[in-house]
Every structure is written in structure tokens, then in C-alpha cells.
Backbone as JSON, one array per atom type, in Angstrom:
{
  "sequence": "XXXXXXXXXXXXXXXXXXXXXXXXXXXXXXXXXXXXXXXXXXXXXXXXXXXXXXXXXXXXXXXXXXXXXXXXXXXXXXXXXXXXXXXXXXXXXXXXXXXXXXXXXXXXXXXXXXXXXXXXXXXXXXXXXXXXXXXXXXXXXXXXXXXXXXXXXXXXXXXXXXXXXXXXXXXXXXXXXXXXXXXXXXXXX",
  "N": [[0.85, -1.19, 0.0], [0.54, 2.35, -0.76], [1.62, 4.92, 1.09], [-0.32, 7.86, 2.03], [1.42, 10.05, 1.88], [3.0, 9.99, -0.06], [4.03, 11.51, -3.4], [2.55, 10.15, -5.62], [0.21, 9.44, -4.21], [-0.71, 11.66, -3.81], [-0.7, 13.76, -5.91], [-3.69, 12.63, -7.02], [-2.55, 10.38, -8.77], [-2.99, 6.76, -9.88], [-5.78, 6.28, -9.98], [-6.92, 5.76, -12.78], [-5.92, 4.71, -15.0], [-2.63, 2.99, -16.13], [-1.41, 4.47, -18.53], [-2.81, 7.24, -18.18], [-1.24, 7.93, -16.08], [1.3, 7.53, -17.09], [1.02, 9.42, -18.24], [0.73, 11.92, -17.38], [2.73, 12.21, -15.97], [4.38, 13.99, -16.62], [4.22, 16.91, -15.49], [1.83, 19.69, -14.84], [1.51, 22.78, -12.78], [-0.88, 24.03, -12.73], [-0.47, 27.09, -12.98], [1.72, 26.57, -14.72], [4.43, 25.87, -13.95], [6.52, 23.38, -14.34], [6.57, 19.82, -13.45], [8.65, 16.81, -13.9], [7.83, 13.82, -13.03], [9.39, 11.15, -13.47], [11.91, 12.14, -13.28], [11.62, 10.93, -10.25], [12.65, 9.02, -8.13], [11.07, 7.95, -6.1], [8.51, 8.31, -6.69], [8.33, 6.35, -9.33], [9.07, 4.2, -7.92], [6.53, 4.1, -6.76], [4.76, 3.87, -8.91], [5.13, 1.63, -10.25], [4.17, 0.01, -8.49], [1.71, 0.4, -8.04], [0.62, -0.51, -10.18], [1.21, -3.01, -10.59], [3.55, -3.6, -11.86], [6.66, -6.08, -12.29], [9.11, -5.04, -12.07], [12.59, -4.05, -12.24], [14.25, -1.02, -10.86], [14.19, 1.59, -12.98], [16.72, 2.21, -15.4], [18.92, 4.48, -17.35], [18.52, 3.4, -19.92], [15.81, 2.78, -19.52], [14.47, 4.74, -18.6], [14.38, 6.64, -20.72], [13.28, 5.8, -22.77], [10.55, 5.45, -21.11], [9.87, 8.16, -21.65], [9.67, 8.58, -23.98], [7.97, 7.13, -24.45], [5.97, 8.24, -23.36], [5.46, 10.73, -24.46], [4.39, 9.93, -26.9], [1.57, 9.26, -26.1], [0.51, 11.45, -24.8], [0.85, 12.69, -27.13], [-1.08, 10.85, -28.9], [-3.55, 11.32, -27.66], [-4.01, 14.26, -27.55], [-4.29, 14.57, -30.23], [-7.02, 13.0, -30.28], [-8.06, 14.21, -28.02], [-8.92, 16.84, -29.68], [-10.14, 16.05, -31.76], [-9.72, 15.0, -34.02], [-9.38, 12.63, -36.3], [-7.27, 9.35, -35.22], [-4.68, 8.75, -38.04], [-3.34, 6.17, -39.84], [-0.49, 6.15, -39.51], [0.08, 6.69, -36.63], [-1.65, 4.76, -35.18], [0.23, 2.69, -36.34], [2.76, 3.39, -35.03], [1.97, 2.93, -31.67], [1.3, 0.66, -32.52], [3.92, -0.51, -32.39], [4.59, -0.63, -29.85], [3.22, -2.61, -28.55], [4.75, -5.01, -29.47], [5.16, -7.16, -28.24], [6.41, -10.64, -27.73], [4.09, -13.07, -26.95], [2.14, -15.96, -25.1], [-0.19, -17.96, -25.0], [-1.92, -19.3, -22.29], [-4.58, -21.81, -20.79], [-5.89, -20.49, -17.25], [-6.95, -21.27, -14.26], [-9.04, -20.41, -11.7], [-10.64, -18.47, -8.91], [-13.0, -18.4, -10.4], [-13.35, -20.47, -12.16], [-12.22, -21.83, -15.35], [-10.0, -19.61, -17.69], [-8.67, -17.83, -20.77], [-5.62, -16.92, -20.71], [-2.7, -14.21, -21.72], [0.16, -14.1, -21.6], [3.45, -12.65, -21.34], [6.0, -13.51, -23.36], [8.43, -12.67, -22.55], [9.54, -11.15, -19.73], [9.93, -8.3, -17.7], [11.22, -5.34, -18.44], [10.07, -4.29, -21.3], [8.09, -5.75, -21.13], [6.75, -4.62, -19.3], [6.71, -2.01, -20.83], [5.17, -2.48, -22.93], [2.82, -3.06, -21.95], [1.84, -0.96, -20.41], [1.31, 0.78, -22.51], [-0.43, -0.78, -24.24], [-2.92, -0.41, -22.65], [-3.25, 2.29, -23.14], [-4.09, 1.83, -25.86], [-6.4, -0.2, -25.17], [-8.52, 2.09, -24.19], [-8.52, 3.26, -26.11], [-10.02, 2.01, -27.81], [-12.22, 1.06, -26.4], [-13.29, 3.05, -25.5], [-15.29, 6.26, -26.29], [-13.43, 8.4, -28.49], [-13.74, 11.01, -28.29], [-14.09, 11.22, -25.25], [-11.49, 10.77, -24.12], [-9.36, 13.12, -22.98], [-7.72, 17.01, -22.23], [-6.89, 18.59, -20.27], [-8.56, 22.25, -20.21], [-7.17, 24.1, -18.6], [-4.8, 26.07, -20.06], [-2.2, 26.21, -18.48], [-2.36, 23.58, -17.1], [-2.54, 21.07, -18.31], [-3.79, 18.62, -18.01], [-4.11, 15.04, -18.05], [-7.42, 13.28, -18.89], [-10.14, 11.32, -18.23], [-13.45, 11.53, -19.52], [-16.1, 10.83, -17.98], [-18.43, 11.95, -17.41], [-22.36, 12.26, -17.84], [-23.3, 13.7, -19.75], [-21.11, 14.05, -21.22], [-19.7, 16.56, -21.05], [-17.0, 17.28, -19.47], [-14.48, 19.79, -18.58], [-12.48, 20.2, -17.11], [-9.24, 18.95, -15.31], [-10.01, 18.98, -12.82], [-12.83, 20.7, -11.43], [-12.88, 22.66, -9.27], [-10.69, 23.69, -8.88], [-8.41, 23.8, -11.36], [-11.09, 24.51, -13.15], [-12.03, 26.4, -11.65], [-9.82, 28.46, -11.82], [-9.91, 29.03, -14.15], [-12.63, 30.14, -14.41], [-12.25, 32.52, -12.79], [-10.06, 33.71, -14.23], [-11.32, 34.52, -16.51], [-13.29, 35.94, -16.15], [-11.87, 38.3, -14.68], [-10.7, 38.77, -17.32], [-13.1, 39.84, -18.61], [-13.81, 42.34, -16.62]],
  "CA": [[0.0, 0.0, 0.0], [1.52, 3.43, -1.06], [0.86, 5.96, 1.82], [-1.32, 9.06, 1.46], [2.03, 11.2, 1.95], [3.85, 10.34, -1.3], [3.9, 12.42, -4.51], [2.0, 9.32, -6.35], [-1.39, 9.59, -4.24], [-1.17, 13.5, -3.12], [-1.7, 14.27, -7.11], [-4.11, 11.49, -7.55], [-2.51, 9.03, -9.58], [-3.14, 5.76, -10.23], [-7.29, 6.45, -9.88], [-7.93, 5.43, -13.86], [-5.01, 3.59, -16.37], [-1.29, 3.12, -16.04], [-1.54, 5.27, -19.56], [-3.04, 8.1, -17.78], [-0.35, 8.2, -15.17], [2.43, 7.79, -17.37], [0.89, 10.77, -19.14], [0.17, 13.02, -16.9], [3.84, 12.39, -15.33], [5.14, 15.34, -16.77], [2.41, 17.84, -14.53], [2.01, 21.06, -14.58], [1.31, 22.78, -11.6], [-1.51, 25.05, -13.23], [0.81, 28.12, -13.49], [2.59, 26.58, -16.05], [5.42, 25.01, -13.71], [6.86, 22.25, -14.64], [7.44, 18.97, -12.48], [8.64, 15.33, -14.22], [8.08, 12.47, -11.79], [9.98, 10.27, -13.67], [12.78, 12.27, -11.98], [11.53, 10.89, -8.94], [12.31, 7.46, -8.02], [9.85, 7.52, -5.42], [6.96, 8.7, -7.77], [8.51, 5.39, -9.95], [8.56, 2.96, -7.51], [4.8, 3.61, -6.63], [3.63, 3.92, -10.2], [5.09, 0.2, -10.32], [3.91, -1.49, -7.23], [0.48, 0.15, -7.97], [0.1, -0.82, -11.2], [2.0, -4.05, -10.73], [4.85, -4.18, -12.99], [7.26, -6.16, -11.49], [10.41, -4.77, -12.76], [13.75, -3.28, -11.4], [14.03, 0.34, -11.09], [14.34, 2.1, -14.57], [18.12, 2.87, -15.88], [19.31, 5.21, -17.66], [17.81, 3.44, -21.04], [14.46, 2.66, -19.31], [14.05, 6.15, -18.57], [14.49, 7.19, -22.14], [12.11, 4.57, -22.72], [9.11, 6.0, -20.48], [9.72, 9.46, -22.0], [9.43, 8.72, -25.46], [6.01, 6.29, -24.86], [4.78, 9.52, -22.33], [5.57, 11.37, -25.34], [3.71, 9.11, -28.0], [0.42, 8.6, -25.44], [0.14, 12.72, -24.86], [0.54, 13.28, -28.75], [-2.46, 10.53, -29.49], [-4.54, 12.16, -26.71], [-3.86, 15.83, -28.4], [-5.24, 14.68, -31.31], [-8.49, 12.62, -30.13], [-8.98, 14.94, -27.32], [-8.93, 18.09, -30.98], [-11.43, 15.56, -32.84], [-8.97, 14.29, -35.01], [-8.88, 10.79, -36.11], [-5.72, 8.97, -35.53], [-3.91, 8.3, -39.2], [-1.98, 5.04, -39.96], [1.17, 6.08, -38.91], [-0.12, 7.08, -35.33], [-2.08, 3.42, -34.78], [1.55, 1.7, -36.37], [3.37, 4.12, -33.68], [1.6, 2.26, -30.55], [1.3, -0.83, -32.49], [5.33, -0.71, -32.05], [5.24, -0.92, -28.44], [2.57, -3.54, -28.46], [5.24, -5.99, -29.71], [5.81, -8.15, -27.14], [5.89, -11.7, -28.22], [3.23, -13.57, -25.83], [1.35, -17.0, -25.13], [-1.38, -18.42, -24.48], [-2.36, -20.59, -21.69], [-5.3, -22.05, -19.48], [-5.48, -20.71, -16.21], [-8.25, -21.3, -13.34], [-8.88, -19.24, -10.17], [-12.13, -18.56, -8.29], [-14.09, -18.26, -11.23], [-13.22, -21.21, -13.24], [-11.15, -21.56, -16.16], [-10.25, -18.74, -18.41], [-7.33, -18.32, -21.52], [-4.96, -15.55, -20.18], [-1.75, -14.08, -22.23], [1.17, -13.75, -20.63], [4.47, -12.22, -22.11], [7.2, -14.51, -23.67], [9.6, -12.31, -21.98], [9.49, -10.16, -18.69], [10.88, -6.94, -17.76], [10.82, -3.46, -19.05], [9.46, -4.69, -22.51], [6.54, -6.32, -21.25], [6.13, -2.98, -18.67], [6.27, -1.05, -21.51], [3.78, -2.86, -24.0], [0.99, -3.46, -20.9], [1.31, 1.23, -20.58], [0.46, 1.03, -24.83], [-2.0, -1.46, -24.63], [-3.52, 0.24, -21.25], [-4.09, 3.41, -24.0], [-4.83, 1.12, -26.87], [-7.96, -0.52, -24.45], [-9.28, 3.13, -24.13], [-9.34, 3.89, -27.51], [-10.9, 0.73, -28.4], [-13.62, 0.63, -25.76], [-13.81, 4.4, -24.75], [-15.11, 6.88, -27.62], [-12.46, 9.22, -28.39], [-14.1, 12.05, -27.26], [-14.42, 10.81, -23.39], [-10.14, 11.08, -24.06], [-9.58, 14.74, -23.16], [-6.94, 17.22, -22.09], [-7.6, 19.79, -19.42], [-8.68, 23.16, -20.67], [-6.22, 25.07, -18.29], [-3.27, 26.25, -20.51], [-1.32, 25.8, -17.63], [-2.31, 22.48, -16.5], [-3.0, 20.11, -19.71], [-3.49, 16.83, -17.31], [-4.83, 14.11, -19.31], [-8.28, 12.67, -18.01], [-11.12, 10.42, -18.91], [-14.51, 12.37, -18.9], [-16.83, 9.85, -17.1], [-19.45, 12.61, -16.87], [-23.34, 11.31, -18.84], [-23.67, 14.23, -21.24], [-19.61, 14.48, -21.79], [-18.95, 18.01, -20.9], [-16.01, 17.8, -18.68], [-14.06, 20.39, -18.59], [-11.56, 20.29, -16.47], [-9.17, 17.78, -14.69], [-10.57, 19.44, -11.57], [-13.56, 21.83, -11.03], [-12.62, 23.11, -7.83], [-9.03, 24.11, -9.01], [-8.46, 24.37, -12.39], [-12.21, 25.4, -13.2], [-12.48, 28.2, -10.76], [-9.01, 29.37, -12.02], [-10.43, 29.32, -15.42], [-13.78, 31.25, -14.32], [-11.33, 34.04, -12.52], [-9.32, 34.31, -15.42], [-12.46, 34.84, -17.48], [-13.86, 37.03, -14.92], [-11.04, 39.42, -14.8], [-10.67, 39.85, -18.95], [-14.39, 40.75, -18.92], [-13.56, 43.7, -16.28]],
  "C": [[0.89, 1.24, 0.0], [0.66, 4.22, -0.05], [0.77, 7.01, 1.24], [-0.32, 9.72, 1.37], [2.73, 11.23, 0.69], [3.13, 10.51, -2.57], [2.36, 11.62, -5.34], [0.13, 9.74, -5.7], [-1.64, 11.01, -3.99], [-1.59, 13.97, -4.28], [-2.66, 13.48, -7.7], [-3.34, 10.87, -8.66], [-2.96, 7.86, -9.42], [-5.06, 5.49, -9.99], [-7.83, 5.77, -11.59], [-7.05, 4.55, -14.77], [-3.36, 4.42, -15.85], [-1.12, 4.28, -17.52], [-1.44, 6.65, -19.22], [-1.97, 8.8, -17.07], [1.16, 8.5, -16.23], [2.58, 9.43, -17.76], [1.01, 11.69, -18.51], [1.85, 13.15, -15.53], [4.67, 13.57, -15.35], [3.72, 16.33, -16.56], [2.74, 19.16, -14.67], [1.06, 21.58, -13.44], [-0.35, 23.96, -11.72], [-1.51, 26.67, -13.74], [1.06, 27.82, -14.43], [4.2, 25.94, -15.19], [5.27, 23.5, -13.68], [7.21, 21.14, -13.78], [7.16, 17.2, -13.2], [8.81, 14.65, -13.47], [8.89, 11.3, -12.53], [11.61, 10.61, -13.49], [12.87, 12.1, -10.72], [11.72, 9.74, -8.84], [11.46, 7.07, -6.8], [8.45, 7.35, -6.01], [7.49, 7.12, -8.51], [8.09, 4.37, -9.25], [6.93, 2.98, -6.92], [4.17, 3.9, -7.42], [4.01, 2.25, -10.57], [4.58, -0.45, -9.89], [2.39, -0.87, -7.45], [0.08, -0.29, -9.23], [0.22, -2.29, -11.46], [2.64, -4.71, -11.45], [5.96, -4.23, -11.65], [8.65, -6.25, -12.43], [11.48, -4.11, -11.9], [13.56, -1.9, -11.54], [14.7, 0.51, -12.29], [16.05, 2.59, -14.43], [17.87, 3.54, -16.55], [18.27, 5.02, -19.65], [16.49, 3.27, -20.9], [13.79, 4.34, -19.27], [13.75, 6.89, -20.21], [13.21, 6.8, -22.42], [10.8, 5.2, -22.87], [9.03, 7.12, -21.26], [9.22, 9.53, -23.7], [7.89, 7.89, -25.85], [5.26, 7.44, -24.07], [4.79, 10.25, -23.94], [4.61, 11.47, -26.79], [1.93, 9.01, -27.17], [0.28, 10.4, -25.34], [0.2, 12.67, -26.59], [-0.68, 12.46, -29.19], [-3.35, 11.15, -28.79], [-4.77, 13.43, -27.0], [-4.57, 15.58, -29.53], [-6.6, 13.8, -31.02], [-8.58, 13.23, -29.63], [-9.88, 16.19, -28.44], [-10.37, 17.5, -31.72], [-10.76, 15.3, -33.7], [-8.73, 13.13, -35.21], [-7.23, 10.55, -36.19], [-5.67, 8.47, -36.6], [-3.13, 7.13, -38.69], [-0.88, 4.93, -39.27], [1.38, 6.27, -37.12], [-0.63, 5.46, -34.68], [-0.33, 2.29, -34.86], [2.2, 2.33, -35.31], [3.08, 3.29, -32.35], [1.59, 0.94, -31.31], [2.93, -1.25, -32.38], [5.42, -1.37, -31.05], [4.33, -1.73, -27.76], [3.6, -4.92, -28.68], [6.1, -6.46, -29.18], [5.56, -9.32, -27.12], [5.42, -12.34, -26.03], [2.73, -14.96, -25.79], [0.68, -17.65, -24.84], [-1.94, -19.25, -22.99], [-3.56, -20.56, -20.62], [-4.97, -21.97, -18.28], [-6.98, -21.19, -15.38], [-8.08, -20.98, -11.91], [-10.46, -19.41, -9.95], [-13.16, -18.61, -8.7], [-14.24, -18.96, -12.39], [-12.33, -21.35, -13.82], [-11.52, -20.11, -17.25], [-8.88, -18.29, -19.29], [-6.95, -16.57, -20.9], [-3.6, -15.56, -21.29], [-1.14, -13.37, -21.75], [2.43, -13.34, -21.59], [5.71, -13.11, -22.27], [8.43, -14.24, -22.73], [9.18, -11.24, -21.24], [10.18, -9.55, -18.46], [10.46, -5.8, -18.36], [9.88, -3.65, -20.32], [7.97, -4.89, -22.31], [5.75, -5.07, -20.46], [5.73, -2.08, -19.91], [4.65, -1.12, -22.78], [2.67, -2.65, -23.1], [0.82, -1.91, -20.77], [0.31, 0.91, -21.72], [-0.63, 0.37, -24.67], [-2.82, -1.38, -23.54], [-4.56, 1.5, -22.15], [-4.9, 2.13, -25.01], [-6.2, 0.71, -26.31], [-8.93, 0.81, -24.63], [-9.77, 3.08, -25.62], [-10.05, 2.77, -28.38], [-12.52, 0.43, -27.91], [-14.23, 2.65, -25.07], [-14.32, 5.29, -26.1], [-14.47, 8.05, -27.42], [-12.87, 10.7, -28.12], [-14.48, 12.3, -25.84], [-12.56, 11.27, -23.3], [-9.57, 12.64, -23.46], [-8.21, 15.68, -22.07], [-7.2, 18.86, -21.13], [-7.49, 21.35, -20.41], [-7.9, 24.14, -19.92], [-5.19, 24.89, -19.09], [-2.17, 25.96, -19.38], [-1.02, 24.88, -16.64], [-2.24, 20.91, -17.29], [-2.55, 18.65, -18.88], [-4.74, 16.13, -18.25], [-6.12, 13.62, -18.38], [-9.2, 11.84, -19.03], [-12.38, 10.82, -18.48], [-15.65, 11.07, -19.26], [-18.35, 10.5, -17.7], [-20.5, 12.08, -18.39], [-23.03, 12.2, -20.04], [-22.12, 14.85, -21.42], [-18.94, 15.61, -21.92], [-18.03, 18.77, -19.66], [-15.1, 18.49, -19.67], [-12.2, 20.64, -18.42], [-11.11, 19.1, -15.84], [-9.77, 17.92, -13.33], [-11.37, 20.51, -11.6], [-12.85, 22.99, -10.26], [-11.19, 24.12, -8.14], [-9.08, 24.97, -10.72], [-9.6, 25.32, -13.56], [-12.05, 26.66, -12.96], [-11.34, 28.82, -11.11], [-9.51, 30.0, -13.14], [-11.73, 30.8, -15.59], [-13.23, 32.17, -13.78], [-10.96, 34.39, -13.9], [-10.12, 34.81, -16.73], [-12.72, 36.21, -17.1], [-12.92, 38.5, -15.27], [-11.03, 39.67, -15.99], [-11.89, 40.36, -19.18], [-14.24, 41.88, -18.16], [-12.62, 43.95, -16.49]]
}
């Protein structure tokens, strides 16, 4: 259990997809300051143990790694959150980091039997495919306009708008909202 005091649950993370989290790793503070948790190896090791990739802490090439699939998962989210379909080259892009040879087998647990696929090979590889195909699930079962990217310029956290008639806004009312309705507020006087 990750206590309430570290970085990981104080900005909510891990509340909706390892995807989300990776994404929203590079945060902005609603200002417009900048803070990457994947300079944190605390923020790391409890985006692992809650998501449950069981991997070593990230080196020097894992790091690269995360930055360039955070990189690839904010740029598809920029364009579904816009209304833009993703093109070819954006679906082959994540289908990259899907390719993690896998295989089949019968398992059975409390609820019977049921075919599960497990990764040929464990480690960073298979961490990194289960992020991609964490987004890939969304955009398969979510419609790409639930995808969405906060409307503060100075917060752009990634979210998943839940709400019935789909007019979230914000990653937070309370915060980024009410900054929004000041900042309105004041250019009208």
C-alpha cells in the first residue's frame, strides 16, 4: 500500500489507467510550472507497485524509454482529445510498443477456467507494452471524445470524462475550473 504522503497519491494518480499516469507524469502545476516524476524514483517505484509491474528500477535506457512512450500517449490524446482521427502512422506508432511476443495458456482461479496471455519475456518490454495497450484498451472501448486534455493552458493533465452528457471540462472543477472562471472574470472587467 503506497501511503497518502507520497507524490504518487497526493496528485491522484493511479485512480484510472497506467496510460493516464504515465501521461500526466510530466504535470504542470496550473501556473505553467513544470514537475517530471519520472525524476523521482519515489513517484517510480509507486507507479510500479500500484500498477503491478514487477520490474527493477528504470536505468538510464528505461528512462528514455518512459519518455518517449509519455511522449507518444500525450501526442495521441492531443489529437483525439482536438477531434482528429488517428492516421496510420499514429495506430503503427503504438502498435510498435505492443510488440511483445506472448502466449497463451489455461489458467483457473475462483471463477473457473479462463485463456490468459502472458508475455514470452518479462521486464521493461513487457512494462512497456501493458502502458500502450492500457491506451490502446481506451481507444478501443472508450469513444475518443471521453479522451480529453484539461482546458487550463497551464495544466493540460490528461483525463477520462466519465461525466453522462460528456462536458467535462476540467481535470478538476474546484481548481483548475475556478481558475479558469477568474481568469475569465477578470478579462471581462
Amino acid at each position: 500500500m503506497i501511503p497518502a504522503s507520497h507524490p504518487f497519491r497526493i496528485h491522484h494518480f493511479g485512480l484510472v489507467s497506467p496510460w493516464v499516469d504515465l501521461t500526466n507524469s510530466e504535470m504542470w502545476d496550473g501556473y505553467g510550472k513544470l514537475t517530471d516524476f519520472l525524476d523521482d524514483p519515489q513517484w517510480i517505484a509507486d507507479f510500479l507497485v500500484h500498477w503491478h509491474f514487477h520490474v527493477p528500477p528504470p536505468g538510464p535506457a528505461e528512462l528514455q524509454e518512459l519518455r518517449r512512450l509519455r511522449k507518444l500517449l500525450r501526442h495521441l490524446v492531443q489529437k483525439t482529445s482536438a477531434g482528429s482521427p488517428l492516421r496510420a502512422n499514429d495506430v503503427a506508432a503504438l502498435n510498435n510498443w505492443l510488440k511483445v511476443p506472448v502466449f497463451r495458456q489455461l489458467v483457473e482461479n475462483q471463477n473457473g477456467l479462463h485463456l490468459a496471455v502472458a508475455a514470452a519475456q518479462i521486464g521493461w518490454p513487457d512494462a512497456l507494452a501493458r502502458i500502450a495497450a492500457s491506451l490502446a484498451e481506451s481507444l478501443a472501448h472508450d469513444p475518443h471524445n471521453r479522451l480529453k486534455i484539461c482546458a487550463n493552458p497551464g495544466c493540460l493533465w490528461v483525463f477520462v470524462d466519465r461525466t453522462k452528457g460528456n462536458v467535462r471540462r476540467w481535470c478538476n472543477d474546484a481548481t483548475c475550473g475556478n481558475r479558469d472562471r477568474v481568469r475569465r472574470s477578470r478579462a471581462r472587467n
